[in-house]
SEDREN-835301 format. One record per atom (N, C-alpha, C): x, y, z. Coordinates in pm, whole numbers, plus 50000, padded with zeros to 5 digits. Atoms other than C-alpha are relative to their C-alpha. Layout:
N
XYZ...
This chain:
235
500094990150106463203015948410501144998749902498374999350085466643011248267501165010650019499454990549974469713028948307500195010149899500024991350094469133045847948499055008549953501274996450033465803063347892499925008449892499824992050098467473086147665500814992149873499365007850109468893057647468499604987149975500145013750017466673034347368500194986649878499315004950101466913004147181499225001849883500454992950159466323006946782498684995149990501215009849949463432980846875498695007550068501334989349981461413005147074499955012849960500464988950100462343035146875498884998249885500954996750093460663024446613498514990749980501405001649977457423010546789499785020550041500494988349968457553047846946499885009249871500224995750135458123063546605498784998249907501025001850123455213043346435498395006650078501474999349917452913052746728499405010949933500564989050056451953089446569499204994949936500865004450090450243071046304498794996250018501324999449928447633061346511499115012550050500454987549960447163094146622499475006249880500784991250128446843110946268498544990849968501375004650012444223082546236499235003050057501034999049899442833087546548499035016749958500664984350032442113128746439499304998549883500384997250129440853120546095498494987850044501375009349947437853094546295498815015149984501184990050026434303114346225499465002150147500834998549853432393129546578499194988650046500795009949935430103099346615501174990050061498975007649925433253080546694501065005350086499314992949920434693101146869499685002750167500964999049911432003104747094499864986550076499805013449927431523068047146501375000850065498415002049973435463070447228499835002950189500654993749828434133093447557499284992450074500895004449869431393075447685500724984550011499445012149933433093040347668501505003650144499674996949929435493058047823500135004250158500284994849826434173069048124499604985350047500285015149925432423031748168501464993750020499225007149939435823019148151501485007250124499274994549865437233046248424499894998350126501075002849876434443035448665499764988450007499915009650004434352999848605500864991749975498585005750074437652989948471499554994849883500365012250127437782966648126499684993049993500515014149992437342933648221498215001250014501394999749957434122940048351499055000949935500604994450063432742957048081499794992749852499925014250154431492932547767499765015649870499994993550124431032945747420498385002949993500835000049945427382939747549499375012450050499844986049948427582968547782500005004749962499544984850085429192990647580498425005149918501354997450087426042987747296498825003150092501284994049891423422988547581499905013750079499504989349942424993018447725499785008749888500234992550103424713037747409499455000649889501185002350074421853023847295499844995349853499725002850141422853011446961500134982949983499785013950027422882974246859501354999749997498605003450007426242954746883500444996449865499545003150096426202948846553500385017449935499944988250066426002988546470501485005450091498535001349932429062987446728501054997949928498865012550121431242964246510500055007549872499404989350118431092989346237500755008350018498464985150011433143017346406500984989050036498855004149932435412991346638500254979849931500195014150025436632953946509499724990750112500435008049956436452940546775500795008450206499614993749868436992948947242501865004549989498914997150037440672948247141500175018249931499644991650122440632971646870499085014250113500684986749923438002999247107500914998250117499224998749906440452994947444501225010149925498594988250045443573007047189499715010149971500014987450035441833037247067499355007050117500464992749889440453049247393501605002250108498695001449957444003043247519500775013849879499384987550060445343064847231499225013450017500804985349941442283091247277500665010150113498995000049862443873091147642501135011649950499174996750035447143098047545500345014649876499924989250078446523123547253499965011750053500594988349926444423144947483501045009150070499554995149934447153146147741501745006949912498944994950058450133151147444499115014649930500974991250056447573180047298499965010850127500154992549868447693196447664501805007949975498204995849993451623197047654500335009349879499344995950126452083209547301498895017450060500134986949959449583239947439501125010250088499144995849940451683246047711501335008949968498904999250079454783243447518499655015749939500444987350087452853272947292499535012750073500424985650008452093297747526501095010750023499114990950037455643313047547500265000450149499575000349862456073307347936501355000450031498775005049943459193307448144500414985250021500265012850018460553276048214499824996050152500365006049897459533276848565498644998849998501515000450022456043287548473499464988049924500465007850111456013263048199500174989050124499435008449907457153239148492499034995450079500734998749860454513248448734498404990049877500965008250057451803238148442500114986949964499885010950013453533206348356499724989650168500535007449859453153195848740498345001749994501824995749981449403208748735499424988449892500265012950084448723178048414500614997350072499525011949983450483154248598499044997450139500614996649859448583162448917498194995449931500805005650072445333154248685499794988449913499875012450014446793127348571499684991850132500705003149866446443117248915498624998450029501174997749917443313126648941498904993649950501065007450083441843106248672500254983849966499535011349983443993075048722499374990250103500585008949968442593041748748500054989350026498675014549992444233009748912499594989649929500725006450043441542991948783500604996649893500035000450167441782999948439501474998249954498544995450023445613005148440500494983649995500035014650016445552962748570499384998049893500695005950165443262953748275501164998749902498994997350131445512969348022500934992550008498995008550022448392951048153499584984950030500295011350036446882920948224499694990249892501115007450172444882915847872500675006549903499804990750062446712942547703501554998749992498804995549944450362937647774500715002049915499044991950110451982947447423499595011250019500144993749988450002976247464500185012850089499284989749902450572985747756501405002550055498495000149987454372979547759499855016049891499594987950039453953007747429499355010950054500694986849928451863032147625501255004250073498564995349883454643032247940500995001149948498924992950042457213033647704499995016949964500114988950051455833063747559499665009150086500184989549874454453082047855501155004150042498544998749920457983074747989500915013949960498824995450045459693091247743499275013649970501244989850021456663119847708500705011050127499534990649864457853129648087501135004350003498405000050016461593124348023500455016349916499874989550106461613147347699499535014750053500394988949937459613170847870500505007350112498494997849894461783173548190501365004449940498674995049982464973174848033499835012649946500064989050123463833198847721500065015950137500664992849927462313222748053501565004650080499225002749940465633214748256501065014349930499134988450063467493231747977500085012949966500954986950003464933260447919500865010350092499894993149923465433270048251501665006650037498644992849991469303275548253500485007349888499404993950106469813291447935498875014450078500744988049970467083315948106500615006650114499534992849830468993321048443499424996950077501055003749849466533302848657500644989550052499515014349881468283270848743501265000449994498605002949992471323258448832500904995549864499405007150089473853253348552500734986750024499425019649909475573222848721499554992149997500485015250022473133200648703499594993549917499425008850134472993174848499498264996949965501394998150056469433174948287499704986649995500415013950014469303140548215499584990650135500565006149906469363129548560499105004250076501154995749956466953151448692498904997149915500815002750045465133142648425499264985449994500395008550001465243109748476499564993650157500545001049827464663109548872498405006249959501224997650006461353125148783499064993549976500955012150094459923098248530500324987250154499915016449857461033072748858499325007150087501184994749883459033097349082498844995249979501635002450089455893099948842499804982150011500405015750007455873057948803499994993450123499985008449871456383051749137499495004650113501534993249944453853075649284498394988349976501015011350042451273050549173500224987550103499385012149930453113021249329500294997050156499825000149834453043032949742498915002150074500854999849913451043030550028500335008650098499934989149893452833056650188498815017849940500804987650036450193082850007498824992049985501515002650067446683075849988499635010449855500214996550157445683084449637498945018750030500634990749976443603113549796500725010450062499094987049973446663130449942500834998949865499125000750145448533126049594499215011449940500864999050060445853145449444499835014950071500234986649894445563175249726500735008749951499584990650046446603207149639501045002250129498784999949879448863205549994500964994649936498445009350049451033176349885500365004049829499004993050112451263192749530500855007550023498574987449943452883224949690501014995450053498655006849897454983204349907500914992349889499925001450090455563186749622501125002549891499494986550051456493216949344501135004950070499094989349945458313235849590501504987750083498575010549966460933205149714500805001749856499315000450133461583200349336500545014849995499654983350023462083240849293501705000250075498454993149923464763243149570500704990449988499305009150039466653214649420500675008449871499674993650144467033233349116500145019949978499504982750032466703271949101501145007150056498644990249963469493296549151499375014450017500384987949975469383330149275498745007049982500664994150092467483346948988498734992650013500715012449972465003315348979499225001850131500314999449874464393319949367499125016150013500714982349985463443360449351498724995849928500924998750061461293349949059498574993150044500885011249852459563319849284498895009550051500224994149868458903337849572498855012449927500654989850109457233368949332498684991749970501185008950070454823344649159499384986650051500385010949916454023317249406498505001550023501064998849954451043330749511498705000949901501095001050078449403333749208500184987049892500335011950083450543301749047499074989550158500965012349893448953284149377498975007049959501544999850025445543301449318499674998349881500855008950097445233284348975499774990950022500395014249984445093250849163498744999650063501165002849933441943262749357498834996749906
């Protein structure tokens, strides 16, 4: 990962900087492409990429490949915007979050609940493709996810002590950056089957390790109070 995550070089600042631009494109695409965006989507959640020709795609949604080639230039060009679709959706989740005025443990408990769906929709398949066939791309995706979790961790980190919930002592950056090495390397073990990653058990177990690493006093009363009803939004 690097020992800087909060300092990167000027080189991938300003691939991560130009990335938005895709995004304002991506929102200003009309519903018929948008739509195609979904259903290739799902063929390539359930089949991975490779697998899937440009062929497919048109037979699958019934349209000639040549009426294809008018929204996308070419398998390249439809993989990156289903990849940014991806990614918008789940930065479009966070920026709600961010907006509903939560604590920052509450806000905490929903940022684990997306990541826990990230889980749940993650695909080794598809995730190999990208870096196999894809690998500028998918070097700027993982940069940006990286720094998606990072930003979001520390920003949360700091929330929570200016509120009285966590510890002031600890140091935001490195908790923030032990997290983004959790999240990437949750993917990467055979000590979890992907079906206990995903369980609402090993989330709590989970949640609540991270919690008593971090809250103080105040933090702990407030826990203990609201536990029971942030676990019955995971049912």
């Amino acid at each position: 990962m690097g020992a800087n995550i909060d300092n990167l070089t000027k080189e991938k600042l300003f691939r991560l900087n130009s990335f938005p631009v895709h995004f304002k494109y991506l929102c200003r695409m009309d519903e018929k492409t948008l739509h195609i965006l979904e259903q290739v989507r799902r063929l390539y959640y359930r089949y991975g990429i490779k697998s899937v020709t440009m062929d497919d795609v048109a037979k699958h949604l019934c349209i000639s490949k040549k009426t294809l080639y008018e929204y996308f230039t070419d398998k390249e060009d439809l993989v990156r915007k289903i990849v940014l679709l991806d990614h918008n959706n789940r930065s479009k989740f966070f920026r709600e979050i961010k907006n509903r005025n939560l604590n920052a443990l509450e806000e905490l408990f929903e940022v684990y609940k997306m990541i826990n769906t990230i889980f749940r929709d993650y695909n080794a398949s598809m995730e190999y493709d990208i870096h196999k066939y894809y690998p500028e791309l998918y070097s700027m995706v993982k940069e940006i996810r990286r720094k998606k979790i990072y930003d979001t961790m520390y920003n949360n980190m700091n929330k929570g002590k200016k509120e009285g919930l966590y510890r002031k002592e600890l140091n935001s950056k490195i908790i923030a950056r032990l997290l983004v090495f959790k999240v990437e390397n949750m993917y990467d073990t055979d000590i979890f089957t992907m079906e206990e990653l995903i369980s609402v058990k090993v989330f709590n177990e989970i949640f609540v390790y991270h919690l008593q690493g971090i809250l103080n006093a105040k933090g702990r009363t407030f826990f203990e109070k609201k536990f029971s009803r942030l676990k019955a939004d995971l049912v």
